[in-house]
Phi, psi and omega in degrees: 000325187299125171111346167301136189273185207204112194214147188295192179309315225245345163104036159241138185277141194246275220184232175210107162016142120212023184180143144261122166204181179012102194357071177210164122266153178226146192280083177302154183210167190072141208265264222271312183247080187288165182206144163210144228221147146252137160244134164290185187262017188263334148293009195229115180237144187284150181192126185031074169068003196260145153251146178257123171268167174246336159269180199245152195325306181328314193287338204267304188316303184276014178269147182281146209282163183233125184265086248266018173252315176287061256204128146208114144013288185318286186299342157307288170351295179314303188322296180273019184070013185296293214265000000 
């Protein structure tokens, strides 16, 4: 999966691969001003070399940023309503 880009239902680009951990990937987003987000992986399905995401930018946007040394799970898990 790492270097796939990753875009909602609707064709807005959220970000790029760039780790795998705890069933999530996790995403750089932003041009100018990185960031980098987890989506687990049960929201996200490939269609033509793409991951499809099932939430929407917001929800990714407003998810807490993840530091891919410091990793803690849970709280994604909370974010999205896994936990």
């Amino acid at each position: 999966m790492q270097g796939q880009d990753v875009v909602t239902s609707d064709d807005q680009k959220l970000g790029t691969v760039i780790a795998e951990r705890d069933d999530c990937v996790v995403i750089e987003t932003g041009h100018v001003f990185k960031s980098k987000h987890a989506i687990p992986k049960s929201f996200l399905h490939e269609h033509d070399g793409v991951l499809r995401a099932t939430v929407t930018k917001d929800v990714v946007d407003d998810s807490p940023k993840v530091d891919i040394e410091n990793w803690d799970g849970e709280i994604v898990r909370l974010h999205y309503g896994i936990d």
